[in-house]
N, C-alpha and C positions, 0 to 999 in steps of 0.2 A: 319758214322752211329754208332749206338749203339749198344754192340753183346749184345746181350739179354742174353747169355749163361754167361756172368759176374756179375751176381750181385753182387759178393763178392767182388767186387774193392768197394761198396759202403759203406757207416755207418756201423763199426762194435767197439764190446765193445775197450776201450781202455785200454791201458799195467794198471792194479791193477784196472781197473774198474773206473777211477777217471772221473769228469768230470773238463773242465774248464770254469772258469765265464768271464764275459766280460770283465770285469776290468782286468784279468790275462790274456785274449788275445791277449785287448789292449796294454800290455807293451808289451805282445810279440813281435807284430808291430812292436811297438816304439824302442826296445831294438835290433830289425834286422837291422832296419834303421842309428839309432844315433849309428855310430861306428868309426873305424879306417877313414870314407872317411870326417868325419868332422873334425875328430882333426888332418888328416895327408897330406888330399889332397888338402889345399886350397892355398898353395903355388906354386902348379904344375896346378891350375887351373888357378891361377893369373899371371900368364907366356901367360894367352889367353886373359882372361878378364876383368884383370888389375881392377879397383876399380870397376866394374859391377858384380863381384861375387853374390851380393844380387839376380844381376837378371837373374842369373844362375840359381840363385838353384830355382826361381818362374816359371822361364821356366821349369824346370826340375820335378818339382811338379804337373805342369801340364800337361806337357810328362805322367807322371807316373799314374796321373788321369785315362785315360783312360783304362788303362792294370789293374789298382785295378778295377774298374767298369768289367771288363771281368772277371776277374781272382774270385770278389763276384758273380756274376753271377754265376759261375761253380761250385766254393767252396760250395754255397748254394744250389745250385740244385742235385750235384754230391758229398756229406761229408765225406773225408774220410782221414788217415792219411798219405797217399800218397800226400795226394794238386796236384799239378802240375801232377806227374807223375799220376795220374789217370785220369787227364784232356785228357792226350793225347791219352789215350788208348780208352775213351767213346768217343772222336771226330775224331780219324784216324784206329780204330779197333786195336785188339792185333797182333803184324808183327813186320816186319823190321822198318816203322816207329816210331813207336810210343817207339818201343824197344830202336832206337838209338838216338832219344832225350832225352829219360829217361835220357839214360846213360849220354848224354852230358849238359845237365839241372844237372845230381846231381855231373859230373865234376864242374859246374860251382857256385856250394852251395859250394863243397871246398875250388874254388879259393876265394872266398868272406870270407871266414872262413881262411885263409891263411892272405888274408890281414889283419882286424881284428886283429889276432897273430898277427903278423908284428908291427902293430900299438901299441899293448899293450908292446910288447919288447924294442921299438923305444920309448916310452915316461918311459918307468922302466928305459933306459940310461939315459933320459933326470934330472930325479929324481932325479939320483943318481950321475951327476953331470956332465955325459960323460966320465964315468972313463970305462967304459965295453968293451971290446972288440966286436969286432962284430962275434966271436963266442959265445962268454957270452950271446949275443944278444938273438941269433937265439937258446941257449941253454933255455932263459926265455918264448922265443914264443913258443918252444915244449914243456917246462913243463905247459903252459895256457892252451894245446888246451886239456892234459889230465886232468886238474883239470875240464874243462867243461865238457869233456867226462862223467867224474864221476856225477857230479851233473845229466849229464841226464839220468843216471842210476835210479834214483831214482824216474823217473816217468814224467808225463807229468804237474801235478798238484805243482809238487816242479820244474819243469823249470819256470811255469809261477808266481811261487812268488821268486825267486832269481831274475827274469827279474824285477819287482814289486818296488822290493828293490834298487835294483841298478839304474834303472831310476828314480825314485824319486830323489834319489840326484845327479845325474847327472843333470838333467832340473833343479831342484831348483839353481844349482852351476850355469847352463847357463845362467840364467833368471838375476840371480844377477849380474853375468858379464856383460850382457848386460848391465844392466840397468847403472850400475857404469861407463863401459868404452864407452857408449854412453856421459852420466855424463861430462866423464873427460876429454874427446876428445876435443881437440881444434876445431871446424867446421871451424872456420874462415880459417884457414893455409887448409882446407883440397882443395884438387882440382881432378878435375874429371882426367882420362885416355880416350885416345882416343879409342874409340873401331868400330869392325867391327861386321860384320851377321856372318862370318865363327869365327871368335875367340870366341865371345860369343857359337856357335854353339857347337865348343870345348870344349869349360872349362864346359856347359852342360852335352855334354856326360862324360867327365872324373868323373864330381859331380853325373851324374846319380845313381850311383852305391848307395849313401847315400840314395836312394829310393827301392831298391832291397828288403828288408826284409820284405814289406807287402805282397809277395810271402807264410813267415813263418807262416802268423796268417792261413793259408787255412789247414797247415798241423794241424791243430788243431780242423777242422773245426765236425770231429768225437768225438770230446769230449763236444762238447758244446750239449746247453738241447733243441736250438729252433735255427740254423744252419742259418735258410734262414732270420734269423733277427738280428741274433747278429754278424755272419761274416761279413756281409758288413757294420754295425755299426764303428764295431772293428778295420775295415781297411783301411775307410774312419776319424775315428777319430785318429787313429796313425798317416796317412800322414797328415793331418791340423795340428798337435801338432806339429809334425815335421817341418815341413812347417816356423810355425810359429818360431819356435826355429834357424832353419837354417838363418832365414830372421835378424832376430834379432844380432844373434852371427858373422851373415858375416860384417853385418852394423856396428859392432862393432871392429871389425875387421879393416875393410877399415879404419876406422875413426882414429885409431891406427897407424896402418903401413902401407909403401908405400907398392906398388907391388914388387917391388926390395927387400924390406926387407924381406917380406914374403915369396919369392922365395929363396933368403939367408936359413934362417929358414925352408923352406918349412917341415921338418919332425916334429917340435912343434910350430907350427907358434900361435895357443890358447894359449899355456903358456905365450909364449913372449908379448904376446897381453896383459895378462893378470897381468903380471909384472909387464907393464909400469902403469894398471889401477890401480893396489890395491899391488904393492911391493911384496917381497919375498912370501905374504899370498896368495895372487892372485895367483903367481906360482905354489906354490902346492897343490890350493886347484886344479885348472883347473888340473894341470898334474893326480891328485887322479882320475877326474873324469874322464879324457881321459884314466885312466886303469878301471875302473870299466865300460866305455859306454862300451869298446872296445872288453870287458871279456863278458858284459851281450851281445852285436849283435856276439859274436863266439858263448857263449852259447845257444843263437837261431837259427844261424846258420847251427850247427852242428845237432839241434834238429830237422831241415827241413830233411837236408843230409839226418840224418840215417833213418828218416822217410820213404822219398820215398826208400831210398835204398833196408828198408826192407818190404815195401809195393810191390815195384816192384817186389821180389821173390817170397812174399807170394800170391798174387795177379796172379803170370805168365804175370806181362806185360812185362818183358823180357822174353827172351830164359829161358828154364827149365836148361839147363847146368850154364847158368850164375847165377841165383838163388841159386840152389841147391849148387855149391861149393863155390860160395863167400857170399853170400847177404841171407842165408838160415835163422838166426834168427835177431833180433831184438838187440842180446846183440853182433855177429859178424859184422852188418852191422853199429854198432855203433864205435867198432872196426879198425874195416877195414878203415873208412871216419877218425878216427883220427889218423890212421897214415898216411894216405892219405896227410892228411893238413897238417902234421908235415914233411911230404917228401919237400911239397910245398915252406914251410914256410923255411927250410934248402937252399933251390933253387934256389930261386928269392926272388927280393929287393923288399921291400914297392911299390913303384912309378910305377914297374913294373905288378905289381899282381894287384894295382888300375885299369887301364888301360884293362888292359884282364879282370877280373871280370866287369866290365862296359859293354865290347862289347859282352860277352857271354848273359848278363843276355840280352842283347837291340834285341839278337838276339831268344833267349826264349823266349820271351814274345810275342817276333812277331810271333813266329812258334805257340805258344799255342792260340795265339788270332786267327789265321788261322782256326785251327782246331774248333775253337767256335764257328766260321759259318756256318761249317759244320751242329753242335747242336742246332743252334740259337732257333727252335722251340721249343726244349725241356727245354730250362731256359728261356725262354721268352725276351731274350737282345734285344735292338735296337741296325739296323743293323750298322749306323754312326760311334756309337761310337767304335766300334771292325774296321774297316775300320781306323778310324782316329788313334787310336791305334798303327795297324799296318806301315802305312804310316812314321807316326813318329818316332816309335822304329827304322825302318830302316834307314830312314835320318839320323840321329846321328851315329847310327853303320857306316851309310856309312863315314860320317864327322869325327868321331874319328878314325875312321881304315886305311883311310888315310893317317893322322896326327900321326898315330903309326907306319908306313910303312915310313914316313918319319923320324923319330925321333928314333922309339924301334923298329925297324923289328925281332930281335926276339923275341917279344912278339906276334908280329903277327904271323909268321912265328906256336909259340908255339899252339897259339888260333885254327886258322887253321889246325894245325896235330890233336889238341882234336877235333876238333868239326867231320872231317875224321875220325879219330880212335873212335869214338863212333858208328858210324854206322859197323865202320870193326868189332870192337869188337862184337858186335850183329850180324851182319851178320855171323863172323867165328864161334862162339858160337852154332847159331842155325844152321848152315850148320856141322858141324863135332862135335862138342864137345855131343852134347846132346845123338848123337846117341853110343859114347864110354860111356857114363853115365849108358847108357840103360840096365838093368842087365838081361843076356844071361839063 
C-alpha cells in the first residue's frame, strides 16, 4: 500500500531545474541498453545458442517487454528520480523491504556499470593491438567510470545529450555493418547449429542484461514535462530500436563466424566480424563504436545508480543511518557508486560480472513487478502482463543460475552474498546504527 505520509518520493524539481525531452530520454534508453553485453557477450552466449543468437535476443526483448510495460506503468504514475527505488517504497511501504531491495537493485546498477567498464577496457586492448597488460586494462576501466562520473556532474539535461551523440553513431556504425556484412556473407556455406529449449534459454538470459537500461529512462521520469506519455513512449521505443539493431547485428554476426570462432574471440567477436566485412576500416570503426556504446550505457548507468542512491536518502527509503552517512547528497552518492564500480571493475573479469548483472537485474524486476500488484489500482496496469513478467524474469534466473553454479559458482556464490548482504545491510543500519547517529 501507499504511505500517504510520503509524498515526497514523488515528482520533485530536478538538480539545476533542467527538464528532459523525449528524444534525450530516448537515447537514455537506448544508451543503457546497447553496451558492453553486445559487443562482449556474444561469444559466451554462442557457447549455448550457437548460430540462434538472433533468437536470443527476440526472445529476450520479449522477456523484457513485459517488465518495461510494469516498470512505464509505475514510472508514470509514480515520477520521480529515484525510478526503481521509489517503486518499491509506494508498493511495499518504507521498511526492511523495500530498504533491502533498494540497496540490492543499486548493487546491481553497479555490477552492469562495472561490465560496461570492462567492456570499454577490453576493446581499448583490442585497438591497440593487445599490447596492454591486464592491469593497463582494468587501469583504462577505472579511468572510464570517472570520466562518466564527471559528465554526470553536470546535470541531467548534459547526460541525455552526451547519450544523444554517442548513440547516433554507434546505430548509424551498426546499421552499416549490418547492412555490408549481411552484403558479404557467403549464405550459401552458412549452416545452421543444432540447438536446444534449455541452451537457447541460456544464451537468453546471459543476453538479457543488453535489455537492463530501459530501467534508466524511469530515473528521469521527474524531468520530463508530461511523465505518463512520454515515459512509456521513450521506453518502448528504445527497446524496438534496440530490438531491431540486436537482430540485425547478431544475423550479421552468424553469417560471419562460426560459433567456435566467436567463442575463440568471444571478448571482440563485433570487430572480428567486422574485419572480415569491410578490412582494417571495419575494425576500427566497430571497435570506436564498442568504446563509445560502452562509455554512453556506464554513462547511463551510473546516472540510474547515483540517482536512486541519492533519492533513497533523501526520500528515507532506506534507514536514516544509511542515508545520512553514505548516500546524504547527490554529489556523495555519485561518488560513492563510482568507486563502487571501479572496486568491481579491479575484481572481476568481463564474462564474470555479465553473468551476475543478468541474474540481479532478472531478479529486480521480478521483486518490483511483485510489488506492482500490490498498486495495480493506482496505475491502472492489467493484471496479465505483471503475472507474465514475473513468471518469466524467474525462469531465466532460474536457467541461468544454474548454468552459473555449474560453470562460475563464484559468481553465484558472490550474487547471493549481495542480494543477503543488502537486507543485512538495512536491517543492521536501521536496528543499531541510526540510534548511535541520534544526537544525545
Amino acid at each position: 500500500m501507499i504511505n500517504p505520509s510520503k509524498p515526497a518520493l514523488l515528482k520533485s524539481t530536478t538538480l539545476k531545474g533542467k527538464s528532459i525531452s523525449l528524444f534525450s530520454a530516448t537515447a537514455l534508453g537506448i544508451g543503457g541498453m546497447m553496451g558492453a553485453g553486445l559487443f562482449s557477450l556474444l561469444g559466451t552466449a554462442s557457447a549455448h545458442a550457437g548460430t540462434h543468437i538472433p533468437l536470443a535476443f527476440l526472445l529476450g526483448a520479449i522477456a523484457a517487454s513485459f517488465s518495461v510495460y510494469s516498470y512505464a506503468k509505475l514510472g508514470a504514475t509514480f515520477p520521480s528520480s529515484g525510478g526503481a527505488a521509489t517503486f518499491t517504497v509506494m508498493s511495499f511501504g518504507p521498511g526492511l523491504i523495500s530498504g533491502g531491495l533498494n540497496v540490492f537493485q543499486y548493487i546491481a546498477y553497479l555490477i552492469a556499470a562495472a561490465l560496461y567498464a570492462a567492456g570499454f577496457a577490453e576493446y581499448s586492448n583490442t585497438l591497440l593491438g593487445d599490447h596492454l597488460s591486464p592491469a593497463e586494462t582494468k587501469l583504462i576501466g577505472a579511468v572510464i567510470v570517472i570520466l562518466c562520473a564527471g559528465i554526470n556532474l553536470l546535470g541531467t539535461d548534459i547526460v541525455g545529450r552526451a547519450e544523444m551523440l554517442a548513440i547516433g553513431f554507434v546505430t548509424l556504425a551498426l546499421i552499416l555493418f549490418s547492412i555490408d556484412g549481411i552484403h558479404v556473407a557467403d549464405v550459401s556455406a552458412f549452416k545452421m547449429t543444432n540447438w536446444s529449449i534449455n541452451g537457447i534459454a541460456i544464451a537468453t538470459g546471459i543476453l538479457y542484461i543488453n535489455y537492463q537500461g530501459f530501467g534508466v529512462v524511469t530515473n528521469s521520469s521527474n524531468a520530463m514535462q508530461v511523465p505518463h506519455k512520454e515515459l512509456p513512449l521513450a521506453m518502448f521505443s528504445a527497446l524496438i530500436l534496440v530490438t531491431i539493431a540486436y537482430i540485425l547485428v547478431s544475423t550479421a554476426v552468424v553469417l560471419l563466424l562460426t560459433p567456435a570462432q566467436m567463442i575463440i574471440n568471444s571478448g571482440h567477436v563485433l570487430a572480428d566480424a567486422a574485419q572480415i566485412a569491410a578490412g582494417k576500416i571495419g575494425f576500427v570503426v566497430i571497435g570506436a563504436s564498442a568504446l563509445l556504446a560502452c562509455a554512453a550505457a556506464l554513462n547511463a548507468t551510473i546516472f540510474a545508480a547515483s540517482n536512486i542512491a541519492a533519492d533513497m536518502a533523501q526520500k528515507n527509503s532506506v534507514s536514516e543511518a544509511l542515508g545520512d552517512e553514505v548516500l546524504k547528497t547527490e554529489l556523495r552518492a555519485l561518488t560513492i557508486s563510482a568507486l563502487l564500480v571501479i572496486a568491481l571493475v579491479l575484481a572481476f573479469p568481463l564474462d564474470v560480472v555479465g553473468k551476475m548483472a543478468s541474474l540481479a537485474f532478472l531478479l529486480v524486476y521480478a521483486a518490483i513487478t511483485y510489488g506492482h500488484i500490490r498498486v495495480r489500482n493506482q496505475t491502472g496496469a492489467k493484471l496479465w502482463p505483471l503475472w507474465a513478467a514475473i513468471i518469466i524474469n524467474l525462469s531465466l534466473f532460474a536457467t541461468l543460475f544454474i548454468n552459473v553454479i555449474e560453470t562460475a559458482s563464484n559468481s553465484a556464490i558472490a550474487l547471493v552474498a549481495a542480494l543477503v548482504g543488502s537486507f543485512a545491510i538495512e536491517a543492521t543500519s536501521r536496528k543499531f546504527l541510526r540510534k548511535k547517529l541520534k544526537p544525545h
